[in-house]
VEXNU-142298 format. One record per residue (C-alpha): residue in one letter; x, y, z. Coordinates in pm, whole numbers, plus 50000, padded with zeros to 5 digits. Layout:
% residues N
PT resn X Y Z
PT A X Y Z
...
END
This chain:
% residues 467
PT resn X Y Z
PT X 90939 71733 54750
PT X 90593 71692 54677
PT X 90567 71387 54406
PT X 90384 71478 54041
PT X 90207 71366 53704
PT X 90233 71435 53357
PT X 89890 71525 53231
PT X 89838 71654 52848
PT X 89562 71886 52716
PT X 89562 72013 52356
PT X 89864 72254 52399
PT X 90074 71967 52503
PT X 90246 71834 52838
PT X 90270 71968 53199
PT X 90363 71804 53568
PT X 90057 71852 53859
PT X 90090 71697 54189
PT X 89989 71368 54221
PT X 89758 71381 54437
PT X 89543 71626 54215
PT X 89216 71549 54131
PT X 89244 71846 53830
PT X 89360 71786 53559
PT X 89573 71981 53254
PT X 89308 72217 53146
PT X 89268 72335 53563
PT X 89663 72344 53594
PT X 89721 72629 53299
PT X 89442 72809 53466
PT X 89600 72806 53760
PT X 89890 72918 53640
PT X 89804 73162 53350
PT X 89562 73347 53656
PT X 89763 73402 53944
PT X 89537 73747 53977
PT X 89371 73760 54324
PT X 89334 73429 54588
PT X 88955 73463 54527
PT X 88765 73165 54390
PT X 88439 73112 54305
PT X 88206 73020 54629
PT X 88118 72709 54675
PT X 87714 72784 54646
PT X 87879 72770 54255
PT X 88089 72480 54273
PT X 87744 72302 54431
PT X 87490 72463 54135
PT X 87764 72313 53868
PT X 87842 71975 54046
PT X 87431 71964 53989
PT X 87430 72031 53652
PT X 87712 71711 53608
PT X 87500 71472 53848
PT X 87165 71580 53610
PT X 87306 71555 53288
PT X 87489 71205 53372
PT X 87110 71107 53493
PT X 86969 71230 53160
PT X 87234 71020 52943
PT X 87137 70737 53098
PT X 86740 70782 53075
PT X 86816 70900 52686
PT X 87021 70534 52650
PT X 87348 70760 52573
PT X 87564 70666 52836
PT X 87600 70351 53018
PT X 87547 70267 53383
PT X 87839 70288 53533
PT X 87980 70583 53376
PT X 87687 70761 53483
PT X 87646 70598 53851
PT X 87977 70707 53880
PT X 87975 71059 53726
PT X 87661 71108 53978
PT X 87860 70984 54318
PT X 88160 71200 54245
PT X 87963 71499 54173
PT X 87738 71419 54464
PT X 88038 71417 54622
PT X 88156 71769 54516
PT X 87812 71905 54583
PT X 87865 71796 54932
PT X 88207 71940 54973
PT X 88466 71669 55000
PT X 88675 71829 54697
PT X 88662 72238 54739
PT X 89038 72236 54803
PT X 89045 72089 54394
PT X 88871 72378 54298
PT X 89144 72664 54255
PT X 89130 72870 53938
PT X 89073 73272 54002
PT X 88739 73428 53981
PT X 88911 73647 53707
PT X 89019 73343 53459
PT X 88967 73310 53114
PT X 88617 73453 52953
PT X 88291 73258 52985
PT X 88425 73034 53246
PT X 88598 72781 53009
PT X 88849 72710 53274
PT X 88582 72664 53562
PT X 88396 72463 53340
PT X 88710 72239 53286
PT X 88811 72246 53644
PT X 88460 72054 53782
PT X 88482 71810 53467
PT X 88835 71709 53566
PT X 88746 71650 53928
PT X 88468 71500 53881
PT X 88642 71254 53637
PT X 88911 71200 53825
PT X 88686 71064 54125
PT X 88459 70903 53882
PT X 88754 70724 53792
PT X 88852 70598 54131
PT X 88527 70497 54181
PT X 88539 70244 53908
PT X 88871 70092 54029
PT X 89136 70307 53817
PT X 89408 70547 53922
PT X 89314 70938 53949
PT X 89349 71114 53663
PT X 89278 70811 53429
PT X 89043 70932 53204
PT X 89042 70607 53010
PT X 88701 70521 53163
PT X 88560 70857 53221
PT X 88653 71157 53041
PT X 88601 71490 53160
PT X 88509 71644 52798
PT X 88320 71344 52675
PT X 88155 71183 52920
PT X 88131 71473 53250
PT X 88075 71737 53009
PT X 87933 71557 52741
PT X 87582 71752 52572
PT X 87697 72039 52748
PT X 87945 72344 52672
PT X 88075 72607 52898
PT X 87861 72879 52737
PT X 87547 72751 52913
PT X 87680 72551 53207
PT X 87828 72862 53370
PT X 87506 73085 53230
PT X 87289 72781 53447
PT X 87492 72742 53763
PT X 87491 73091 53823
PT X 87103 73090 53819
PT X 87089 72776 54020
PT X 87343 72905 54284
PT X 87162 73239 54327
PT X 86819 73111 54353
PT X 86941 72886 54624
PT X 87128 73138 54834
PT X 86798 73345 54808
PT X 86526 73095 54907
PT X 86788 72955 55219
PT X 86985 73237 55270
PT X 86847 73578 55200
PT X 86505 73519 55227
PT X 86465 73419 55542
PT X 86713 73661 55679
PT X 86470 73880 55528
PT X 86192 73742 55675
PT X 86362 73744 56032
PT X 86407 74111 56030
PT X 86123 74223 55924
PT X 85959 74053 56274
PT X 86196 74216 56502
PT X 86118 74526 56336
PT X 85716 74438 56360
PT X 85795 74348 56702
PT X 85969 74743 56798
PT X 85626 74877 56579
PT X 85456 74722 56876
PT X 85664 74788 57150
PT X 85688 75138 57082
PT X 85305 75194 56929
PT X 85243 75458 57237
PT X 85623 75654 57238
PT X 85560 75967 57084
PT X 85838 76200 56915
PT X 85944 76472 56753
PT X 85926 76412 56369
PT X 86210 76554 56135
PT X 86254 76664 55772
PT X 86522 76790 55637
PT X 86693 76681 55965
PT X 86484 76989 56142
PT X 86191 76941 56403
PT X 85868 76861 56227
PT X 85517 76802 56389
PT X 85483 76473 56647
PT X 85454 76101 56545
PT X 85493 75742 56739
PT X 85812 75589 56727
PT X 85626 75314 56619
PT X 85525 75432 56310
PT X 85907 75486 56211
PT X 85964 75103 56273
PT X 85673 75006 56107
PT X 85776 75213 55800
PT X 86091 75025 55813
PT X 85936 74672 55744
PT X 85684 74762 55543
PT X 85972 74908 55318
PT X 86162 74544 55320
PT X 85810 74378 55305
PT X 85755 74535 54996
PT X 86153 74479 54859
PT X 86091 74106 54977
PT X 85828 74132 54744
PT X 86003 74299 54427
PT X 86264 74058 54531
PT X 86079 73746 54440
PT X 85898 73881 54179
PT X 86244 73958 54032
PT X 86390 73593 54116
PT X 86113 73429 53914
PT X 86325 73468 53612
PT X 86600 73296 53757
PT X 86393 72969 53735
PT X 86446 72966 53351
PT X 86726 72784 53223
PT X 86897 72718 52895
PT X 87086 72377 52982
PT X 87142 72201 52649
PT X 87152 72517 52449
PT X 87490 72429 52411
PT X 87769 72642 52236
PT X 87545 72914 52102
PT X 87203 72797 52155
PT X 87133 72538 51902
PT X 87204 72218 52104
PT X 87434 72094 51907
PT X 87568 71733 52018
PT X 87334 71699 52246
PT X 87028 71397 52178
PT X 86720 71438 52139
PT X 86536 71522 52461
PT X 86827 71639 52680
PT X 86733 71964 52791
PT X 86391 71862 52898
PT X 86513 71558 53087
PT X 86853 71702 53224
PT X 86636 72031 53377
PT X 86373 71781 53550
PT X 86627 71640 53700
PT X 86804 71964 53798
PT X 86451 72053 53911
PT X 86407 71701 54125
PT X 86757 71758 54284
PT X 86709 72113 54410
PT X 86352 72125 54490
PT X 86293 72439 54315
PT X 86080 72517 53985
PT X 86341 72538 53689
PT X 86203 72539 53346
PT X 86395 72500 53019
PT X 86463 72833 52902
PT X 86187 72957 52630
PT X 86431 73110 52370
PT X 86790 72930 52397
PT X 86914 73187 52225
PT X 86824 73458 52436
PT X 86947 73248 52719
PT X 87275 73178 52552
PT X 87326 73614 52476
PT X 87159 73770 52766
PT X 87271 73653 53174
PT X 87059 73982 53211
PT X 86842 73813 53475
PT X 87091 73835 53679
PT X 87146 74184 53622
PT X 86781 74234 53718
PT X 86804 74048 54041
PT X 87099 74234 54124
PT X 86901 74589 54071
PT X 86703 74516 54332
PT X 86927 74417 54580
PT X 87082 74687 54504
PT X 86751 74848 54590
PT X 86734 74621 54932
PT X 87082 74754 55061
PT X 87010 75112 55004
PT X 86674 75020 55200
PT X 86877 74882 55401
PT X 87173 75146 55439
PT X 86878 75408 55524
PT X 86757 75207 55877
PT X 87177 75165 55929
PT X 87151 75542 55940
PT X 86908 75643 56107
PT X 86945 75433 56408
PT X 87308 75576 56423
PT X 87095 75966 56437
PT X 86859 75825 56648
PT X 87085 75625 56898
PT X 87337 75924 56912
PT X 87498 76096 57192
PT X 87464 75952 57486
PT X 87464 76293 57646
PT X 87500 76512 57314
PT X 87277 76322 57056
PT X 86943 76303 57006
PT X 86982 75963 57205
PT X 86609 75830 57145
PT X 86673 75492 57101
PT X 86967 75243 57264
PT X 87112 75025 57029
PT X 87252 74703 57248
PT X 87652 74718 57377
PT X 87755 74450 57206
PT X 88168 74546 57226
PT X 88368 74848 57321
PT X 88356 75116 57103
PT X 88697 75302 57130
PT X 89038 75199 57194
PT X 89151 75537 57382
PT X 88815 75657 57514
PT X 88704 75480 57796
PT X 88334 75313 57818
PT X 88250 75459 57433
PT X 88027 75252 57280
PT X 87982 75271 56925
PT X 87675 75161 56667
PT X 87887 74937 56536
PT X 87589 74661 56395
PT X 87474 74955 56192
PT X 87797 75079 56095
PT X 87877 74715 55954
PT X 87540 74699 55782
PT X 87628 75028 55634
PT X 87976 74878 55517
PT X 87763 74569 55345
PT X 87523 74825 55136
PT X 87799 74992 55023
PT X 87971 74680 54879
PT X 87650 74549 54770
PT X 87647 74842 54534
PT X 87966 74765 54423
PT X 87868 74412 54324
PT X 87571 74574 54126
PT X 87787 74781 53970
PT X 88045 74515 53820
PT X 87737 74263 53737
PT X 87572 74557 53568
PT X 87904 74624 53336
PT X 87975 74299 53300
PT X 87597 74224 53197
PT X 87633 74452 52905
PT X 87933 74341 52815
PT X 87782 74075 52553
PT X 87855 74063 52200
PT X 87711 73818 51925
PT X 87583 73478 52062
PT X 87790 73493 52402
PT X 87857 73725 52719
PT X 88221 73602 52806
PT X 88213 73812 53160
PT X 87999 73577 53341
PT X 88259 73433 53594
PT X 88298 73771 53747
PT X 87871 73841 53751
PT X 87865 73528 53955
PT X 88117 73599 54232
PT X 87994 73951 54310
PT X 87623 73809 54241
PT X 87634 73513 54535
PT X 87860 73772 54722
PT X 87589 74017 54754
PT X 87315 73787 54835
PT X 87543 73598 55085
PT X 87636 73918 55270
PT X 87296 74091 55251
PT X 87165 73778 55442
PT X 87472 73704 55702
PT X 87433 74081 55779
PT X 87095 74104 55815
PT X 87101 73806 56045
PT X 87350 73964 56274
PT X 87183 74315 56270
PT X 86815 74156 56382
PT X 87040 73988 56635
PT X 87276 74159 56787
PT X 87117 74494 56691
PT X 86699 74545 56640
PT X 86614 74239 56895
PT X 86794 74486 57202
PT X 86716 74857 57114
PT X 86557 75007 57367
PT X 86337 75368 57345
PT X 86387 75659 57559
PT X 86022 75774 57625
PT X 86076 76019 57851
PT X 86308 76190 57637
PT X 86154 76114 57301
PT X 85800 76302 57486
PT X 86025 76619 57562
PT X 86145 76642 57211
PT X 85772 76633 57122
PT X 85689 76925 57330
PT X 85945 77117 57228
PT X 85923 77093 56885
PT X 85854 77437 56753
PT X 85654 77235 56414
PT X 85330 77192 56681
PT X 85242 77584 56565
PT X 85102 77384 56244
PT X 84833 77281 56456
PT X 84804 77580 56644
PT X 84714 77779 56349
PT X 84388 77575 56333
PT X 84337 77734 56725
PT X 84429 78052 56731
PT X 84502 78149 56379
PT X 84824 78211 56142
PT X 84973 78517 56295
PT X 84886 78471 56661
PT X 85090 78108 56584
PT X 85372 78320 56415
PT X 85424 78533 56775
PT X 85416 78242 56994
PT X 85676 78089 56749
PT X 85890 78410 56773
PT X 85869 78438 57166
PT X 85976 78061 57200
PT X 86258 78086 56972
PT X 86406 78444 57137
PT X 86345 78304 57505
PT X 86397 77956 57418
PT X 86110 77791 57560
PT X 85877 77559 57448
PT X 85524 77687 57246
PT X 85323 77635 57599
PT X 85502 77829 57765
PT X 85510 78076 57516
PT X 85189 78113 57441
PT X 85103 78181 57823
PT X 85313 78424 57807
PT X 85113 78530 57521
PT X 84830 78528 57674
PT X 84651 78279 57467
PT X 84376 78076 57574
PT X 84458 77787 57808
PT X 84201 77577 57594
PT X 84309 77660 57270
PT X 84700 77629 57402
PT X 84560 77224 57551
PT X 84385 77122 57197
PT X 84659 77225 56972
PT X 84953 77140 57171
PT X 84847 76782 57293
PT X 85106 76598 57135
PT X 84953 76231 57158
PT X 84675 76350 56973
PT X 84882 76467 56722
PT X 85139 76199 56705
PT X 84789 75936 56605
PT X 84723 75855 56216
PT X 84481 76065 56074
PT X 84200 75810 55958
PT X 84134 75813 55590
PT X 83825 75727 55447
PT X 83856 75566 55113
PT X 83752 75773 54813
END
């Protein structure tokens, strides 16, 4: 039997094990949410460790907490910001509202090994107190609020963007490989007049150039923070100077620009930059969802598919049909934008959700918030790797698709005029043959046939002079 410990909250008495590093607050979370296995990642546990190790800092620069209790309030929650306690970290990601319990659940670690570190027993808060001196200036209302900014920007300056950044070169890299194959174009998923295969790629990173762009303008509000707002905004308990100090130091620790929040207030009401960040990625994974599916058309077949493009072999593709191979890179990207979009969704709902001084749903925003980023960016990462760095074109096949494209009669009109197009259209689609040979057929001038039919010429950008 596994030996235990009476700890006592307000409601009273309860055993833990003893080897806990929770405390009473954590262990009626635990037991009162028994809803789904899923915790909050540990990008959070990190951002609110942080907040502990720069508050304890600022007590001690503001004179309001002595040196040991704040050297060791900053050891043990440098410890939990590098990971030694995560197993101490168990109540649901759907726990009580604003994140009391998560709140409670880093104090009483962080106590707890505070505590050891000054010679006592764990779990003897007689030194170090989770409430007064861990949480002390602070309140669940903006701790939670402030982690989830500080976790998010982190996963998307390390994580996201340069995933980001990594696929968009791979996908500059194709633009350049395949600047000269030239192809059929398609709208409305018929045959439209030629371009470069090229110029598909390069449409694809310029469209996550310009969402790495959106996505950073968006993030900039993620850098304002409301720690020391307090309860509902006011600071209340907290001495003079806190918030300043206790976000410089947040600011020294992480390397990143957080400011204290302009309007507490708002801070305290609205988590709706996170809702705003989330829009976009959002916006990223449909982005994102689009290349997924068109290198699925574009790679299909082999032998009944349009088949333009190889997409690497990176694993068998069927478990009855012998040497299938499947898209499955884009098939798993396409599985990532669609849960993406689920994690917008629930942050969106849950981001309205806010009544008088307090939104109470943030512990749910943050889980599908970090989610998204951290999927976006391990999937990205795999799908420059294992997918975009090995696709190979077809450019022998891509070229016949060109010339048979029955969309070239838009230039022909220019040649030969409207209705003399329209009968070698007619002829090529009754004999099924290509315009050339139709329009020999027809009679039409060689010459005429050669200038409007020359795909390559066709499949070039049209230069623009500015107005």
């Amino acid at each position: 039997m596994t030996s235990s410990r009476s700890v006592h909250d307000s409601l009273g008495e309860l055993s833990i094990p003893s080897e806990a590093y929770y405390g009473a607050q954590t262990a009626r979370a635990i037991e009162n949410f028994p809803i789904s296995g899923l915790r909050l990642q540990r990008p959070f546990i990190r951002a609110q460790a942080i907040i502990k190790w720069a508050a304890a800092k600022a007590h001690q620069e503001l004179g309001v907490l002595d040196h040991d209790k704040a050297t060791a309030i900053c050891d043990a929650a440098q410890e939990v910001i590098d990971g030694k306690f995560d197993s101490w970290f168990q109540v649901d990601v759907y726990q009580a509202g604003a994140g009391t319990s998560q709140n409670m659940n880093v104090n009483e670690v962080i106590a707890s090994r505070a505590a050891e570190l000054l010679g006592k027993s764990r779990g003897d808060y007689s030194v170090v107190h989770p409430n007064d001196h861990v949480n002390m200036s602070q309140s669940t209302n903006d701790t939670i609020h402030v982690a989830m900014q500080i976790a998010g920007m982190e996963l998307l300056v390390h994580e996201l963007y340069p995933a980001l950044d990594n696929l968009i070169a791979d996908l500059d890299d194709k633009t350049r490989e395949f600047a000269e194959v030239v192809k059929s174009g398609r709208t409305h998923l018929q045959d439209a007049v030629p371009l470069r295969l090229g110029d598909e790629f390069s449409a694809y990173a310029d469209n996550l150039r310009r969402h790495k762009q959106w996505l950073d303008e968006a993030g900039q509000s993620l850098f304002e923070i409301g720690l020391g707002g307090n309860a509902v905004g006011t600071g209340i308990n907290t001495p003079e100077g806190f918030a300043e100090v206790s976000v410089s130091y947040v600011r020294q620790f992480t390397g990143l620009p957080f400011q204290i929040a302009r309007n507490p207030f708002t801070f305290n009401q609205n988590p709706d930059e996170v809702v705003f960040v989330s829009g976009v990625l959002r916006s990223l994974a449909l982005a994102l969802q689009r290349i997924a599916n068109d290198f699925r058309l574009l790679s299909s077949g082999p032998r009944t598919g349009l088949a333009e493009i190889q997409l690497p072999a990176v694993q068998p593709g069927s478990s009855i049909m012998p040497g299938k191979i499947n898209p499955v890179m884009a098939e798993m990207l396409n599985m990532i934008a669609f849960q993406v979009q689920g994690c917008d969704t629930t942050v969106a709902h849950a981001g309205g959700a806010g009544q008088l001084e307090l939104n109470v749903m943030m512990p749910v925003m943050a889980a599908n918030f970090l989610h998204e980023i951290h999927i976006l960016a391990t999937g990205m990462n795999a799908f420059s790797t294992r997918c975009v760095k090995g696709i190979t074109a077809d450019t022998a096949r891509c070229e016949r698709y060109a010339d048979l494209s029955l969309s070239l009669a838009t230039a022909l009109n220019t040649e030969v005029g409207y209705e003399t197009a329209a009968k070698v259209v007619k002829q090529a689609l009754a004999s099924n043959i290509s315009l050339r040979e139709s329009g020999e057929a027809l009679g039409v001038d060689a010459k005429a046939l050669n200038q409007a039919l020359d795909t390559k010429s066709l499949s070039q950008v049209v230069k623009r002079t500015k107005a």
